[in-house]
C-alpha positions as CSV (number, residue, x, y, z in Angstrom):
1,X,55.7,136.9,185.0
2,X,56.0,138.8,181.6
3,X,55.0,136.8,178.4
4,X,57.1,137.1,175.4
5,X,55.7,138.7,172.6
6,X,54.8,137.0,169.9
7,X,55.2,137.9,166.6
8,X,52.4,139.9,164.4
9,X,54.0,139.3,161.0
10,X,51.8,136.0,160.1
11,X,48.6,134.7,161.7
12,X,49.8,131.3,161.1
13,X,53.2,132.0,162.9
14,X,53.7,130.4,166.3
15,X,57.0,130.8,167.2
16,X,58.1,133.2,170.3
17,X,60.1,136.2,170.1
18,X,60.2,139.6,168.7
19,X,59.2,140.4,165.0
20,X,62.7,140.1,162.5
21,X,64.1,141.6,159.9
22,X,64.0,139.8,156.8
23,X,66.3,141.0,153.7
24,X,63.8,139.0,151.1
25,X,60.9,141.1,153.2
26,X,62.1,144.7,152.8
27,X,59.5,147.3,152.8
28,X,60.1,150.5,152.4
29,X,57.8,154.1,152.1
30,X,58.7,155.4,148.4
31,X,57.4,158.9,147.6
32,X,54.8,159.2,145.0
33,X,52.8,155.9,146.5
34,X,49.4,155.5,146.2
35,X,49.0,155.5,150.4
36,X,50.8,155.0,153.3
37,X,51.9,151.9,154.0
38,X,52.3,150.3,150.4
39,X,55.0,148.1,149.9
40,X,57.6,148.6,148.0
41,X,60.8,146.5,147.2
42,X,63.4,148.4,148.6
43,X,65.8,147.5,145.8
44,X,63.8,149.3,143.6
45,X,63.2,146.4,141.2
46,X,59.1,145.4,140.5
47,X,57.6,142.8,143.2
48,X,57.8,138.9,141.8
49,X,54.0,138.4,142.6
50,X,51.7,138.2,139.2
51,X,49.7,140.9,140.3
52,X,52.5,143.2,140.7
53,X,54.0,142.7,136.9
54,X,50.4,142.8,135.6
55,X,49.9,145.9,133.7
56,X,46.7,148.0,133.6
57,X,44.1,148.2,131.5
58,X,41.4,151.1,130.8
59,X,40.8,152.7,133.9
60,X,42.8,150.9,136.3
61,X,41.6,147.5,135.8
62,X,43.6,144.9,134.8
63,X,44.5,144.7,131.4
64,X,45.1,141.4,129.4
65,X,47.7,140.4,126.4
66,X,47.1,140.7,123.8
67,X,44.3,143.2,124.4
68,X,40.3,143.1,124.2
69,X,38.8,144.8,121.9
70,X,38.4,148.4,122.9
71,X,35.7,151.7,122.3
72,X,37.3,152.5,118.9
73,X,37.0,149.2,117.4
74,X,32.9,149.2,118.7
75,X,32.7,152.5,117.3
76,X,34.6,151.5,113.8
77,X,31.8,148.3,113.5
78,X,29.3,151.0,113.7
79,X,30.6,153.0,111.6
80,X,30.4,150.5,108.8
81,X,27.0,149.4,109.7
82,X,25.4,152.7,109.4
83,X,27.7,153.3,106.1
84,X,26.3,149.9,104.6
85,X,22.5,150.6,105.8
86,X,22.6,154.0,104.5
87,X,23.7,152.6,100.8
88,X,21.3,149.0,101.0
89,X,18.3,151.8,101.8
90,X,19.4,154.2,98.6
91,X,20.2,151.0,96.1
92,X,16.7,149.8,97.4
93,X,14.3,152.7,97.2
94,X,16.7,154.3,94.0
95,X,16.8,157.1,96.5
96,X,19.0,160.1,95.0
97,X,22.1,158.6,96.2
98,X,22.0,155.5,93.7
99,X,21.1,157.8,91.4
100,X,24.2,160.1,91.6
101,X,26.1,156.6,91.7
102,X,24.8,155.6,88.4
103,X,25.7,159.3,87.1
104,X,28.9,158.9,88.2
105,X,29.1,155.1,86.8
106,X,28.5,156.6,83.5
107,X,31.2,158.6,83.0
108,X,33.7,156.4,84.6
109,X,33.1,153.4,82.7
110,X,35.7,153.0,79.9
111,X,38.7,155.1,81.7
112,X,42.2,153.7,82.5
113,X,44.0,151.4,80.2
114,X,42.0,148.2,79.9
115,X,44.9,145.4,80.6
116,X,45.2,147.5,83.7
117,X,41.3,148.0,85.0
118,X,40.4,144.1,83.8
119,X,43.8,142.9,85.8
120,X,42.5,145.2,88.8
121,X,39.0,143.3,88.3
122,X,40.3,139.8,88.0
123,X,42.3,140.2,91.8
124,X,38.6,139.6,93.2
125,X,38.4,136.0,90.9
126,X,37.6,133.7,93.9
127,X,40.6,131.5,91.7
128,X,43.0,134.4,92.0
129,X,42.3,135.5,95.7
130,X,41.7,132.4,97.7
131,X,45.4,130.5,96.8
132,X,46.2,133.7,98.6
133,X,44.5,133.1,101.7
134,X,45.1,129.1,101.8
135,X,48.8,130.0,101.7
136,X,47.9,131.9,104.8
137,X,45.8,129.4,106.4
138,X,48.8,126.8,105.7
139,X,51.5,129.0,107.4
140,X,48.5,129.5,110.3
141,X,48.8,126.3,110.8
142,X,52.3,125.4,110.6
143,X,53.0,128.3,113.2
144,X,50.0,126.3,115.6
145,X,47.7,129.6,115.4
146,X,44.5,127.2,114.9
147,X,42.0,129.7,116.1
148,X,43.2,132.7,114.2
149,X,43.3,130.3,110.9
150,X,39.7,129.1,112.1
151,X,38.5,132.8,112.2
152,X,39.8,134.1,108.8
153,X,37.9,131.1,107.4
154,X,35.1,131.5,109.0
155,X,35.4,135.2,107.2
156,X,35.3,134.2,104.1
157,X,32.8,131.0,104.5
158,X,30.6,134.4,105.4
159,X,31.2,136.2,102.4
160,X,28.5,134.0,100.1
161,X,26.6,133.1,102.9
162,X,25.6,137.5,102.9
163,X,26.5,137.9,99.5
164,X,23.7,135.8,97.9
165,X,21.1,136.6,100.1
166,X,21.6,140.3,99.6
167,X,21.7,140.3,95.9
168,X,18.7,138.5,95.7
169,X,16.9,140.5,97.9
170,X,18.4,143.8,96.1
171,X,18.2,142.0,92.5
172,X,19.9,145.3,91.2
173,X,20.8,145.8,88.0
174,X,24.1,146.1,86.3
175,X,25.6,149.2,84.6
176,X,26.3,147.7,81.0
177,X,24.1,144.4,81.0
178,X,19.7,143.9,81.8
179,X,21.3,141.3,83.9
180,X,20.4,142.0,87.8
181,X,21.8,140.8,90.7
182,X,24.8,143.3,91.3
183,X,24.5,144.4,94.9
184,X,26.6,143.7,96.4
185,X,30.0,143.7,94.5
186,X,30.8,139.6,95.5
187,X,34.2,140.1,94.2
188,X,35.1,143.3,95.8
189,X,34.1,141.2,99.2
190,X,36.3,137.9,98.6
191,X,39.3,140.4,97.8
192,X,38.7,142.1,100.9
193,X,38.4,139.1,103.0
194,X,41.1,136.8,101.5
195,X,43.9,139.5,101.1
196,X,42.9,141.0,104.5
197,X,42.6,138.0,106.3
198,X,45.9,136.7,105.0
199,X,47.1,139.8,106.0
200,X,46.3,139.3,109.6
201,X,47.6,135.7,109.8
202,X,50.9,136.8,108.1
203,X,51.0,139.6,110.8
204,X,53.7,141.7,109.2
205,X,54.1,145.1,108.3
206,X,53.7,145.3,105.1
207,X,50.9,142.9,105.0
208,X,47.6,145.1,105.7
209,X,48.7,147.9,103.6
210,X,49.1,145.5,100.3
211,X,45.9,144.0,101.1
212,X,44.5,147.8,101.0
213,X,46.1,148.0,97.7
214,X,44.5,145.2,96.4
215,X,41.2,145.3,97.5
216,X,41.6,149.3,95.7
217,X,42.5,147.8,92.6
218,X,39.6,145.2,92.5
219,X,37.1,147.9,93.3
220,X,38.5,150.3,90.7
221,X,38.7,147.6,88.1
222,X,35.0,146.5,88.4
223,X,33.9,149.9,88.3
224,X,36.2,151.1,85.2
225,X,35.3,148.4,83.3
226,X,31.6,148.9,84.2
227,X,31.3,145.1,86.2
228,X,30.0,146.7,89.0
229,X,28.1,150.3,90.2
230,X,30.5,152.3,92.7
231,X,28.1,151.8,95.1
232,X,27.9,147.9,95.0
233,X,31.8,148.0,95.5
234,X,31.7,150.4,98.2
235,X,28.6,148.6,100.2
236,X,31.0,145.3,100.0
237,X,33.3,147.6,101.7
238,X,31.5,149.0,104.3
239,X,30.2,145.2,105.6
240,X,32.9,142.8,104.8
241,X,35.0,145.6,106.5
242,X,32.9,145.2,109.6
243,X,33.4,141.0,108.8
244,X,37.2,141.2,109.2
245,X,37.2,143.7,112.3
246,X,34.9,140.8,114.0
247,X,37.6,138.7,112.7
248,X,40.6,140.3,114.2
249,X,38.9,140.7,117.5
250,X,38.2,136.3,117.5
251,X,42.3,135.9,116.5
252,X,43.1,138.6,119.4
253,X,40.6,137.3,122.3
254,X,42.1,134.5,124.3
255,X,39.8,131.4,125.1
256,X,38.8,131.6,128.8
């Protein structure tokens, strides 16, 4: 006596009788798949399965929203590193690259009108710049985005705790003044940090490039009015630069 078939479809099916068609089942052999005998809904529309809606990352592997940090942002960190080395071993040796900065120092001091240059200096005034970032922190907050709040402070904590160490260590002197302690520019690195962090919590277009435009000013005011050496401004630059990509990438990464 023949036995009826049993169906193949599921190991965990026991019922008799020949496979059947299911309409929720379809499967159908699209062109352009990847292989034979990969499903496809044959209404066209994307399976309902996670895995299917998932999009790809780098490579083929799965991807994740929003995004890790990829090879350009790794590259970019250092960039700045190298940037900020290169000046901290010039400032320290008074290799001939401080010395073209203090060339160049000289004949910039004094240019621009002064209401302009000293209003470009005072947007690095830890008074001026940090209302701006509280202001950010507060609407952080308000919208429930603790960690990226928690990460632009943690910027700026950052920016005396490698501020003070390096301008002891440097103890470089100032263009107009026997005073020493210059390097690197502390007020070109809160303006960077507070404007650019608030920036990132703010998360609108026109945020980033107004914090660029503000950080500008504050380094061309302390170099115009001779507060600061171009190179002190630019080595804040390079590594508080490198503070706030690190920054970004902690608001962007999603806890495990």
């Amino acid at each position: 006596m023949r036995e009826t078939p049993r169906s193949q479809e599921t190991a965990g099916d026991l019922r008799a009788g020949p496979p059947q068609h299911r309409p929720d089942r379809a499967l159908a052999h699209t062109p352009g798949t990847s292989g034979p005998g990969t499903p496809h809904r044959s209404d066209g529309r994307p399976p309902h399965t996670p895995r299917g809606a998932r999009c790809t990352g780098q490579g083929g592997r799965l991807g994740t929203t929003p995004p890790v940090p990829g090879r350009p942002a790794y590259l970019l960190l250092a960039l700045c590193g190298l940037l900020f080395g290169l000046t901290t071993w010039q400032v320290a040796v008074g290799g001939p690259l401080a010395r073209l900065d203090e060339r160049v120092s000289h004949q910039l001091v004094g240019r621009g009108p002064r209401w302009l240059t000293e209003l470009g200096a005072d947007l690095g005034h830890l008074h001026v710049a940090l209302p701006v970032l509280v202001c950010a922190l507060a609407y952080a907050l308000w919208r429930g985005r603790r960690r990226q709040a928690l990460c632009a402070g943690l910027a700026m904590v950052l920016v005396p705790a490698l501020v003070v160490p390096l301008k002891l260590l440097l103890d470089r002197q100032g263009p107009l003044t026997e005073a020493t302690g210059y390097y690197p520019s502390g007020h070109t690195a809160t303006a960077l940090i507070a404007y650019g962090g608030a920036a990132l919590l703010v998360a609108r277009r026109w945020a980033m490039p107004a914090a660029v435009a503000l950080t500008a000013a504050t380094g061309a005011g302390l170099v115009l009015r001779g507060y600061h050496w171009p190179l002190d401004v630019l080595a804040s630059v390079f590594l508080f630069s490198a503070v706030l990509l690190l920054s970004s990438v902690g608001m962007r990464r999603r806890s495990g």
